[in-house]
C-alpha positions as CSV (number, residue, x, y, z in Angstrom):
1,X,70.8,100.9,131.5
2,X,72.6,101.0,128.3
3,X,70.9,99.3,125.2
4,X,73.4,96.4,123.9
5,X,74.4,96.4,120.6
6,X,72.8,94.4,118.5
7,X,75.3,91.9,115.5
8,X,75.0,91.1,112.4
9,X,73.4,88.2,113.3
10,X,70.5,89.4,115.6
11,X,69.2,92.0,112.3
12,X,69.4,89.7,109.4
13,X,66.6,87.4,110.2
14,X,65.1,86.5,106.9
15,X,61.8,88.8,108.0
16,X,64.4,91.7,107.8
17,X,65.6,90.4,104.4
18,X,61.9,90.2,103.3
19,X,60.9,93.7,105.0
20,X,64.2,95.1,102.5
21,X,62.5,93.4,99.5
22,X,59.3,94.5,100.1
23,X,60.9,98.3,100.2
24,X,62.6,97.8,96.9
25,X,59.3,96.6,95.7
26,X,57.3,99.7,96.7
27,X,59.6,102.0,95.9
28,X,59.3,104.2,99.1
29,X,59.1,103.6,102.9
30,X,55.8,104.7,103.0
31,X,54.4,102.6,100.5
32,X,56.1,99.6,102.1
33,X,55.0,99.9,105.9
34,X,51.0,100.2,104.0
35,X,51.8,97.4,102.4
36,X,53.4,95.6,105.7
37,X,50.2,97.1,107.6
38,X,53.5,99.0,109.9
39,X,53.4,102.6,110.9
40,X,56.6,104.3,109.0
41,X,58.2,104.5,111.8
42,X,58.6,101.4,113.1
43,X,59.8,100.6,109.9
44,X,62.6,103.2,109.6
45,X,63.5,102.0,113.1
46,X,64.0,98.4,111.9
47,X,66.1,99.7,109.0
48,X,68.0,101.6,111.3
49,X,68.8,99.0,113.2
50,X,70.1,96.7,110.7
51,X,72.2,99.8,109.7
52,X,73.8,100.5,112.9
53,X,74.9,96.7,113.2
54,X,76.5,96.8,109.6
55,X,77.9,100.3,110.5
56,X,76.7,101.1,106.7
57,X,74.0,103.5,104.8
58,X,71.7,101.0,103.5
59,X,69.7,103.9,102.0
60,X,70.1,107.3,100.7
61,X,68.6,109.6,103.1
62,X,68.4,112.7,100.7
63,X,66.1,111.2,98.1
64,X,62.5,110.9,98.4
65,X,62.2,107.9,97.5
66,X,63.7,104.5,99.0
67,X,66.9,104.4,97.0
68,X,69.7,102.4,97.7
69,X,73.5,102.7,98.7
70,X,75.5,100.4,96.5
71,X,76.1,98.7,99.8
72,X,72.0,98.7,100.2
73,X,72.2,97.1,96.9
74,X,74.6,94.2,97.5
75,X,72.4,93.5,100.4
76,X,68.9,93.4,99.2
77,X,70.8,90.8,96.3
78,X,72.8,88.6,98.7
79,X,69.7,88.9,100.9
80,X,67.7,87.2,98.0
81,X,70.1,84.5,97.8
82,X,69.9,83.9,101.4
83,X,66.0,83.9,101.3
84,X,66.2,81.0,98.5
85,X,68.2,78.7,100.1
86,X,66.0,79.0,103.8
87,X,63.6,77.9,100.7
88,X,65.5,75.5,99.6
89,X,66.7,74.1,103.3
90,X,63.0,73.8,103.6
91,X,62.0,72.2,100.5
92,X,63.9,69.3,101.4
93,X,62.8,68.8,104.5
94,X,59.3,68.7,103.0
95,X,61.4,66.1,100.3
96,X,62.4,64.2,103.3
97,X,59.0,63.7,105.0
98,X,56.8,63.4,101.9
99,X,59.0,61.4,99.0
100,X,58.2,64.5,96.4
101,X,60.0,67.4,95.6
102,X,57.8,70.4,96.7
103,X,58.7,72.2,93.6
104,X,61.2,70.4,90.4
105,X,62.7,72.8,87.6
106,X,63.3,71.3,84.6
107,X,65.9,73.2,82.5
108,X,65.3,72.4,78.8
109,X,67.3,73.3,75.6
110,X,65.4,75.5,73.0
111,X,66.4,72.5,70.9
112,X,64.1,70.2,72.6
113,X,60.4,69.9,71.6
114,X,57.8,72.1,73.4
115,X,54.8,70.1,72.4
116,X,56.4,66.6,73.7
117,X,57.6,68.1,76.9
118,X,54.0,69.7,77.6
119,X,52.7,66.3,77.1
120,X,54.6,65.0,79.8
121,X,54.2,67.9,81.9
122,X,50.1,66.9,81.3
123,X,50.8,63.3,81.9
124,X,52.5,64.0,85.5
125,X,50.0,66.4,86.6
126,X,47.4,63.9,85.9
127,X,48.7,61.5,88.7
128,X,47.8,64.9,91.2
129,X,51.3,65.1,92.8
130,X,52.4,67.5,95.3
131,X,54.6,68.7,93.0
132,X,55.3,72.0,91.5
133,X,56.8,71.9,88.2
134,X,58.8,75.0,86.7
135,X,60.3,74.7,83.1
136,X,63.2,77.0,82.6
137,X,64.2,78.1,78.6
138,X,68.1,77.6,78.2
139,X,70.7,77.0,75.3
140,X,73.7,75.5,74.6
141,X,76.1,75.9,77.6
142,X,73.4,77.7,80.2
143,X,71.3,74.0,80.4
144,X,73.7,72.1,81.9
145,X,74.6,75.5,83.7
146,X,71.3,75.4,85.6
147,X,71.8,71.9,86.5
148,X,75.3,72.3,88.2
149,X,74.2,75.7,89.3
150,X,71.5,74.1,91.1
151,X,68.8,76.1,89.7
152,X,67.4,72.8,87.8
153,X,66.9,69.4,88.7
154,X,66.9,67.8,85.7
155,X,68.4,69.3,82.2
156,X,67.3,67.8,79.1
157,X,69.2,68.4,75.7
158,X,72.8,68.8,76.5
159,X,76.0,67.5,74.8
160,X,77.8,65.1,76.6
161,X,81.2,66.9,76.8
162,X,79.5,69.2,79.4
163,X,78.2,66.4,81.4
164,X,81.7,65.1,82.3
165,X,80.7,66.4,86.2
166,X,81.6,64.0,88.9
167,X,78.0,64.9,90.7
168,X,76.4,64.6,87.5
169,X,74.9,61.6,85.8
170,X,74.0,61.8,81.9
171,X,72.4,59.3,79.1
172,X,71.8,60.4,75.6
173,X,68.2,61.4,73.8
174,X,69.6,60.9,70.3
175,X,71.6,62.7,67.4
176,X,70.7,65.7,66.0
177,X,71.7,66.0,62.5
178,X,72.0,70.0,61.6
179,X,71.6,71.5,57.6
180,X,73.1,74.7,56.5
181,X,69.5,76.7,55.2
182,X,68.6,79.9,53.8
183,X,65.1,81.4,52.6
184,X,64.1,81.1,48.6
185,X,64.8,84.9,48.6
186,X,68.2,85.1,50.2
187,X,71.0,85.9,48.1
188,X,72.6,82.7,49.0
189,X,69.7,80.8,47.9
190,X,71.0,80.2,44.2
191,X,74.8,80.9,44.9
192,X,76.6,77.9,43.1
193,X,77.4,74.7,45.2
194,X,79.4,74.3,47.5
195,X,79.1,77.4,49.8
196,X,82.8,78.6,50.6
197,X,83.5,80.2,54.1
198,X,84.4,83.2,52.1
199,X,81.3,83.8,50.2
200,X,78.9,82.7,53.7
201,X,80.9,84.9,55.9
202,X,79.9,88.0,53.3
203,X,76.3,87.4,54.5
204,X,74.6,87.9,58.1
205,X,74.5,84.7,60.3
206,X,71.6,84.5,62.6
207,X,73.0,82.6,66.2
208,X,71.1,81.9,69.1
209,X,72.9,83.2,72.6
210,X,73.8,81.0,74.7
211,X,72.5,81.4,77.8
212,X,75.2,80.1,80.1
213,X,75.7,83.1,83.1
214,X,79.3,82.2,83.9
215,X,82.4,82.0,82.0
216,X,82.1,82.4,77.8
217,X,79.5,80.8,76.1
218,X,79.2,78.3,73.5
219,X,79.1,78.9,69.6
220,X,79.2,77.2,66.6
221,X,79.5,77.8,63.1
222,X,79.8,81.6,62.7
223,X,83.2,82.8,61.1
224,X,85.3,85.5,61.7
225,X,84.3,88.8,61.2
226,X,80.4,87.4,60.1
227,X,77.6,90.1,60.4
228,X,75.7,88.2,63.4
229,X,72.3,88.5,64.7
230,X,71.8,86.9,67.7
231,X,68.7,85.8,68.6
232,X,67.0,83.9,72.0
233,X,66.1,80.2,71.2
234,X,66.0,78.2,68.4
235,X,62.9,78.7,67.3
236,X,63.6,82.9,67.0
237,X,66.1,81.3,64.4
238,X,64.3,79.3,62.8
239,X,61.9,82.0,62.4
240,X,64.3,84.3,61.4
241,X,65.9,82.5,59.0
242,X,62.9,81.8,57.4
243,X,62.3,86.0,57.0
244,X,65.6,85.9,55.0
245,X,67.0,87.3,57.6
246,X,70.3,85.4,57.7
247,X,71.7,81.8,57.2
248,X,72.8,79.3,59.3
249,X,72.7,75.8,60.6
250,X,69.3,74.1,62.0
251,X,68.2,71.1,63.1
252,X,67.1,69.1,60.5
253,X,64.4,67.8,62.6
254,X,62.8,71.6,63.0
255,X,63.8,72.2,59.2
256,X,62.3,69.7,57.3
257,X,58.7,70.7,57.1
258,X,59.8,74.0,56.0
259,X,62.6,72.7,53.5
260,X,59.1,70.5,52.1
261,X,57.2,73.0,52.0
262,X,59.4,75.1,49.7
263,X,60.4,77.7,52.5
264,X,63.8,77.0,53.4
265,X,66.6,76.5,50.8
266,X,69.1,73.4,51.8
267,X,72.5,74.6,50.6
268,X,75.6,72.3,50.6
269,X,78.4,73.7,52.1
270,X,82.3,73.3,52.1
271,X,82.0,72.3,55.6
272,X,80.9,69.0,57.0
273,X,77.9,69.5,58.3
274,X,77.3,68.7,62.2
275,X,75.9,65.8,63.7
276,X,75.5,66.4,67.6
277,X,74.3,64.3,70.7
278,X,72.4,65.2,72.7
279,X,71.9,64.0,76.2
280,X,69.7,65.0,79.7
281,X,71.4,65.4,82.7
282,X,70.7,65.1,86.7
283,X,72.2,65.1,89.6
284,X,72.4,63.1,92.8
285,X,74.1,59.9,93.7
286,X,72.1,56.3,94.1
287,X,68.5,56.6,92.4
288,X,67.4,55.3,96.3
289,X,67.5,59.0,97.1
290,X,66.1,60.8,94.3
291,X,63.0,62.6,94.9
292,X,59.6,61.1,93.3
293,X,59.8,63.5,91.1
294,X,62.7,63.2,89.8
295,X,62.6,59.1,89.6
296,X,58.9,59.7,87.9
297,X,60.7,61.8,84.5
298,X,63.9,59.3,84.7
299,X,61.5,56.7,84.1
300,X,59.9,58.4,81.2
301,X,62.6,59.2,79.6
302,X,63.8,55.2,79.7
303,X,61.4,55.5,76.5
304,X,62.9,55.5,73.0
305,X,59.4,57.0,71.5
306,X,59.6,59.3,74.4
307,X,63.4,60.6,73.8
308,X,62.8,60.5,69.9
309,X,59.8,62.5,70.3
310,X,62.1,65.2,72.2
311,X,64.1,65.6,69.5
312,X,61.9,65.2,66.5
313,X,58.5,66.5,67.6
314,X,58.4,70.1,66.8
315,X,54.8,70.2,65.4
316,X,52.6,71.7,67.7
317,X,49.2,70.1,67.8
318,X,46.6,69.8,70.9
């Protein structure tokens, strides 16, 4: 009797998904049916198998090692996909039965202050929750990015013009008032008053990259044809301007205890210097639905002290 084809459908169970991760993890077939406690050839079977229903090379037969097609490799990525949102699917099930979120990402703005949002992040854990919490590092455009993306649940430090979302709700942490610095050493340092654009865009600027994943991302304040160096976070700038490294904008809140302390230069510039509000961000429609989780960091950021401190806390202490 004739073996019936198998679909699509029958091979890409998520364990077959999982069995093509766990082969791009080890590298070889070999390594991966050890690690699957499988003989090799029930493993190159299952592969096989998933190749005949595809009618597609998944792998490249005349390497040694377990290297991928490009079709292989646009499986094994929307195969990750898939995997996360069977995760997903399930973690709100779990949401469903228990009133917590079994895991809630926070996306948070290298503007934001790490030492405050550990403290809350100490605070929650304290009341023993199911709860997994993840922090993701983002700026400018990527934070609210991961909230509409999906990837976060809440996003703290955004502007408002980005949170004009239907699905999205928004209320503002405060205004962030930004100074033009350089280091005692720069060259701009004891430049005449105020700076031109012509005489700043001679000089390097140090940016921070946005870390949005689609579409351009945001920037502010460099001029055309500016040396740039582009750094991760806010604090990279910070510390790079402090070096000498270049000039820029900064928060005035991160600034000041350097500017005090003699280390950074405030220099007035042609340009009005920005002011910028900043917001978090969630989604989800009546609060009667949100997870525990989610209501629990809604309620603490109801508090002035607490949304203040988010913006104006950059001080570590323990």
């Amino acid at each position: 009797m004739a073996e019936t084809m198998q679909t699509a459908r029958d091979v890409l169970t998520p364990d077959a998904l999982a069995m093509l991760q766990a082969i791009a993890a080890a590298g070889s077939f070999a390594a991966a049916a050890r690690a699957m406690g499988m003989v090799p050839s029930a493993l190159t079977y299952r592969v096989r198998q998933i190749e005949d229903a595809l009618d597609v090379l998944l792998y490249d037969r005349s390497s040694r090692q377990a290297k991928l097609t490009e079709a292989g490799a646009e499986l094994l990525r929307e195969g990750g996909r898939l995997l996360n949102d069977i995760d997903a699917v399930a973690n709100r099930v779990k949401r469903v039965a228990t009133g917590w979120e079994p895991q809630f990402t926070i996306a948070i703005d290298t503007i934001i202050s790490r030492a405050t949002v550990m403290e809350l992040c100490e605070s929650f854990f304290s009341q023993s929750p199911p709860t997994r919490i993840r922090l993701r590092d983002e700026t400018l455009a990527g934070t609210l990015e991961a909230l509409t993306s999906g990837q976060a649940d809440i996003a703290i430090g955004v502007t408002p013009d980005g949170a004009n979302n239907t699905d999205v709700h928004s209320k503002p942490l405060g205004t962030v008032s930004f100074v033009y610095a350089v280091a005692p050493h720069h060259p701009l340092a004891g430049a005449p008053e105020p700076l031109s654009d012509a005489l700043i865009q001679q000089h390097r600027a140090v940016a921070v990259a946005d870390s949005v994943q689609r579409g351009r991302g945001l920037s502010f304040g460099l001029l055309s044809g500016q040396d740039v160096f582009t750094v991760g976070s806010m604090q990279a700038k910070l510390d790079a301007q402090l070096r000498g490294l270049g000039g820029g904008n900064l928060p005035r809140c991160m600034a000041d205890p350097y500017i005090e302390a003699g280390h950074l230069v405030v220099k007035k510039t042609e340009r009005l210097q920005r002011q910028v509000s900043i917001h978090y961000a969630w989604r989800g429609g009546k609060s009667s639905t949100h997870g525990r989780a989610l209501q629990w960091w809604l309620k603490q950021l109801e508090s002035p002290t607490t949304r203040a401190a988010l913006l104006e806390q950059h001080r570590r202490h323990f």
